[in-house]
N, C-alpha and C positions, 0 to 999 in steps of 0.2 A: 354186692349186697349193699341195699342204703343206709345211711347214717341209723335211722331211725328202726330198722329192721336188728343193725347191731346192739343200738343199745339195749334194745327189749331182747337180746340174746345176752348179754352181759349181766343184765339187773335180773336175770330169770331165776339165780338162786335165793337171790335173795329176795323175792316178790313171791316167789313158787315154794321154796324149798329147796327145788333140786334144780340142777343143771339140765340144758337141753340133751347135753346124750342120754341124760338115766330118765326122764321121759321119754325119749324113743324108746327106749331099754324096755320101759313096761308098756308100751303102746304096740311094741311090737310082741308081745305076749298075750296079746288079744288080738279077734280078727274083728273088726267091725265092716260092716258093708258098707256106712253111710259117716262122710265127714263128722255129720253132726252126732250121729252116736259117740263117736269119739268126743268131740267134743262137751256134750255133755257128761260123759262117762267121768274126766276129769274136772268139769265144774262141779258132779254132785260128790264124787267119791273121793275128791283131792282139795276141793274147795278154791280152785283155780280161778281166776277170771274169765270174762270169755276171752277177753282181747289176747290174753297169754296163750289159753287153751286154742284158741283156733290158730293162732302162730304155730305151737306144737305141732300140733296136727299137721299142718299145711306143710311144716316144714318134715315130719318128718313121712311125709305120700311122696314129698317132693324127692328126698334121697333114694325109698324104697322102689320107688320108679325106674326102669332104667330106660333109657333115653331111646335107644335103638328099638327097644320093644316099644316104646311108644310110639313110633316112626313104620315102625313096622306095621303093629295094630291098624296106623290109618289105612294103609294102601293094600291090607288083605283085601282081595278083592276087585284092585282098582291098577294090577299092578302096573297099567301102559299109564299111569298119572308119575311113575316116581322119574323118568326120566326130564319131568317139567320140573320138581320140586328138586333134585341133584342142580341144575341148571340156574336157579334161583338163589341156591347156595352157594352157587361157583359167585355169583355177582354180587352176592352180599358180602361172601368174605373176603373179596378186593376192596370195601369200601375200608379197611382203618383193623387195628385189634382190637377196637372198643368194641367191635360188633357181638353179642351175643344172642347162641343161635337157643331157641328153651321150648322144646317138647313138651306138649301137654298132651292129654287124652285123645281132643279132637282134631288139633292145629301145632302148628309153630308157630311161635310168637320170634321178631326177629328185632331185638332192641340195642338201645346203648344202653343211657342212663333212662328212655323211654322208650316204650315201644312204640316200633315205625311201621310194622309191618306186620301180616299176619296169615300164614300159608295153610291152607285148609284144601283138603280133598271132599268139594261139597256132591260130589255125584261121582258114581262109575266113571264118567266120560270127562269131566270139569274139574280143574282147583280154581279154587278162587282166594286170589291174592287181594288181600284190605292193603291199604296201603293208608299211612296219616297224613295227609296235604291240602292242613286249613289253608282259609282264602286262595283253593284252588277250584275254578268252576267245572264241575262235573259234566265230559261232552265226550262223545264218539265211545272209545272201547273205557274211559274212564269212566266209571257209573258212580252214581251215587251208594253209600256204606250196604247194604240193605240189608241181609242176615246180619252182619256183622254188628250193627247199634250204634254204638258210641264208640265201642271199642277204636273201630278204624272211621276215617272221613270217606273214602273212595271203595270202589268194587274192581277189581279187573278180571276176567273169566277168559281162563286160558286150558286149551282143549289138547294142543300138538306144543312138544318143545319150540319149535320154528315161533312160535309166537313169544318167546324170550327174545324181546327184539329191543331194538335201542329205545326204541318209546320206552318200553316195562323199565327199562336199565334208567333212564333217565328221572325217571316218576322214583323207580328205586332210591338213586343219589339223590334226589332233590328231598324227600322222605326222611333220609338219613340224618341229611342235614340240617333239618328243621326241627330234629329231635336232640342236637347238639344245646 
């Protein structure tokens, strides 16, 4: 967790009222569909900030989530893609214990202190790995970011495990390391 994500967990009683569990507490006493309902729910009805209220929130989809079901979710579906994502695990988590691996809805995001990396099941047949490697020129299976935005610099589109090959591994490491 960073500095600045702590302290707005520290200052939250006394900024909010209440501490971040007894906001889950009552967050989880509602169902909302939409982030931002929650979010507003607790800037009209609790007089919250947003910048607090949307931490809350965020943090507490993020607990409520579990990790496996979100992993899961991606690859209904697509299941000849997990044996590329199991593969890409194996190589990230040779890189250090700093590596952290963080399940979201539609990807993995694959960071230290930043993210470097970003494993998405974009098709039945395709994941595609973002990878972060400014002032690296975009050529061959390296492509430029394209769904991805800003989030990542690079695109790589991998079909068969066999293509976890020392290229991907190296663009991996080199990735890692520019996130140090």
């Amino acid at each position: 967790m960073d500095k600045a994500l702590q302290t707005m967990i520290d200052n939250m009683p006394e900024k909010t009222g209440k501490n971040l569990a007894d906001w889950k507490n009552l967050l989880g006493k509602h169902n909302f569909s939409k982030h931002t309902e929650a979010v507003n729910y607790l800037k009209k009805e609790h007089g919250v900030t947003h910048g607090y209220a949307n931490t809350i929130v965020s943090l507490s989809k993020d607990e409520s989530s579990d990790s496996d079901d979100l992993v899961a979710n991606q690859y209904q579906g697509k299941e000849r893609l997990k044996p590329i994502y199991e593969a890409l695990l194996k190589v990230v988590n040779k890189f250090g214990n700093d590596v952290e691996i963080v399940p979201k809805k539609g990807s993995v995001s694959i960071k230290t202190s930043k993210q470097f990396a970003i494993i998405k099941p974009a098709t039945k047949t395709r994941i595609d790995l973002g990878l972060k490697l400014k002032d690296i020129k975009p050529e061959g299976r390296l492509e430029p970011s394209g769904p991805f935005g800003t989030m990542c610099t690079h695109r790589v589109q991998l079909s068969l495990v066999e293509e976890v090959d020392n290229e991907i591994i190296d663009w991996l490491k080199l990735a890692y390391k520019k996130s140090q």
